[in-house]
C-alpha positions, 0 to 999 in steps of 0.5 A: 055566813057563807053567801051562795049563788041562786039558779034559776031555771026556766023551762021552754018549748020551741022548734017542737024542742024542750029548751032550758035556759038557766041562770046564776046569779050571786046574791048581790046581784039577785038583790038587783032583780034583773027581770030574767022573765022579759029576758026568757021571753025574748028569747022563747020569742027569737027560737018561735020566729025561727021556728016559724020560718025555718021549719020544714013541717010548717007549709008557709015557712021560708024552707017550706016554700023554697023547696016548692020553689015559691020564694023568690029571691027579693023575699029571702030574709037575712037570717035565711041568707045567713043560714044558707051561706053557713050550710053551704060552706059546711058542706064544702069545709066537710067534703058533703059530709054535713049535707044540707038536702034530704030527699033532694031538697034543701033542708038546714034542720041539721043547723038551724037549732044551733045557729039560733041558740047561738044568735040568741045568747049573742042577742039576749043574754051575753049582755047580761054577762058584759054587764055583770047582771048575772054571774053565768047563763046557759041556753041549752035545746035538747042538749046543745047548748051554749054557756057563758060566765061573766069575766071577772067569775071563776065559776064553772059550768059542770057539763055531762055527755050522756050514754048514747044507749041510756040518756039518764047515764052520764059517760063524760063530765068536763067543766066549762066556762064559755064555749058550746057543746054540740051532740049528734047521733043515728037517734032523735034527728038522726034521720037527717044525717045521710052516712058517707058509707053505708052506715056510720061506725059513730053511735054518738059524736060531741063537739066542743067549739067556741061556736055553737054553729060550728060544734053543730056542723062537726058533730054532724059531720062526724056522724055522717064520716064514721069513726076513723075518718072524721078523727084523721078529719078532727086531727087536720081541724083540731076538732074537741069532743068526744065520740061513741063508736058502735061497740060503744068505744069512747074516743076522746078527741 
């Protein structure tokens, strides 16, 4: 009899975001029972904490009180001196195109899911994959995601990119063992991406990147140079994705 592999899945809500977090597992390792409900609360706990400090709709949040200038430099946490230093050298790596003010304040939103799921898979489940517990796992907030298989696995994750007009249509499938895929667009949070001319010629932009953080800032930069800027830009950085221009043109890169 042929063995197969058992998923579980686990449904979440942070940052005001549905989160899924997935896992394989074979079914010598199911029969080990790794306790996968302590491992998504934990995580589910990270994404909260993040939340709690870096939101910009909550008033006591660290963002929120810096904005109003009531941090003060002794009580800024390391994970907020990480993020800065990340959105900082964004901005420069992409010319201000990944821009880390709205409304002329600092607002990292447009980086702060993607370095927490990356923290988080770092923190919580790479572990289980170093230690063979289970065969893959992927953490996947509103479709960023970051996937992992374990070493000596050849499964692959089965990843579609969605229509940038109909998010039950899939436009692009890729398989993937271990990276991160970032997607951005005018839609959802595109209030937070500021185009360098008057309107950006991408309707969508997905990044394919090892870092999560750093599909983030491309996918994101992308939105925000346009179609042919950031190719001659993804040319010099050798950037993988795919891009959505607005006839709907697919551009892979």
């Amino acid at each position: 009899m042929i063995k197969t592999n058992t998923i579980k899945t686990y449904n979440l809500t942070a940052m005001a975001l549905p989160f899924v977090l997935t896992f394989v597992l074979s079914p010598e390792q199911l029969e080990q029972t790794p306790d996968l409900n302590a491992v998504t609360d934990q995580v589910h706990a990270y994404l909260d904490q993040i939340d709690q400090d870096f939101s910009t709709f909550k008033p006591t949040s660290l963002v929120s009180r810096y904005q109003r200038g009531e941090l003060a430099e002794n009580e800024f946490t390391e994970q907020f001196k990480d993020i800065m230093t990340y959105t900082t050298r964004a901005e420069d790596m992409t010319d201000g195109a990944f821009n880390p003010y709205f409304a002329g304040k600092y607002d990292p939103t447009g980086m702060v899911k993607g370095w927490a799921i990356e923290h988080a898979f770092e923190a919580y489940l790479e572990p289980l994959l170093r230690t063979e517990q289970v065969t893959a796992v992927v953490l996947n907030g509103a479709g960023d995601m970051k996937v992992g298989v374990m070493e000596s696995s050849d499964f692959e994750w089965n990843i579609g990119i969605a229509d940038p007009t109909d998010n039950t249509k899939m436009i692009y499938q890729l398989d993937i063992q271990n990276g991160a895929i970032a997607t951005s667009g005018m839609g959802d949070d595109g209030q937070h991406i500021q185009p360098l001319g008057l309107e950006s010629s991408l309707k969508q932009a997905t990044i394919i990147s090892d870092s999560l953080i750093d599909a983030d800032i491309l996918a994101v930069a992308a939105v925000a140079m346009g179609r042919d800027r950031f190719i001659a830009y993804a040319d010099e950085y050798d950037a993988n994705g795919l891009l959505v221009d607005d006839q709907l043109a697919e551009i892979e890169l």
